[in-house]
C-alpha positions in Angstrom: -9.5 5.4 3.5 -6.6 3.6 2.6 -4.1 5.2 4.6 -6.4 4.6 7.7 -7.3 0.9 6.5 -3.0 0.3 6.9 -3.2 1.9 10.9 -6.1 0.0 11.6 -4.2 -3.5 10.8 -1.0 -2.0 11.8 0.7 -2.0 8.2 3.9 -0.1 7.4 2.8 2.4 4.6 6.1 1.7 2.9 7.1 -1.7 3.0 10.9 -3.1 1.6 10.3 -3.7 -2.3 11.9 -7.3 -2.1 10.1 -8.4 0.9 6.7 -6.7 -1.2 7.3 -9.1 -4.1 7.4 -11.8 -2.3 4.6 -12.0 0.2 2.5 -9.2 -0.7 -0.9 -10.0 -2.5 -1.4 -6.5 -3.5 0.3 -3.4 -4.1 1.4 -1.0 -1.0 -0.8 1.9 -0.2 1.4 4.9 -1.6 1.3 3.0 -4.9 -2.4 2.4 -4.9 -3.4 5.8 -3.5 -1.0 6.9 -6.7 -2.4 5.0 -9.2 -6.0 6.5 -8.1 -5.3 9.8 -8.0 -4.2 9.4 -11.9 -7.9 8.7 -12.7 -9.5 11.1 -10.4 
């Protein structure tokens, strides 16, 4: 769901680190699909 969430608003899946840090609210989507699949 959150891979196709990113295509749907035309989001890079892996965005630069720096540029991330910066402007980025939340975390990209390989680090949150990551971080869920510890728990599940």
């Amino acid at each position: 769901a959150l891979v196709k969430l990113y295509q749907d608003n035309a989001s890079t899946l892996t965005p630069d680190p720096i540029y991330t840090a910066f402007y980025s609210s939340h975390p990209p989507a390989p680090l949150r699909i990551a971080h869920l699949q510890r728990f599940a």
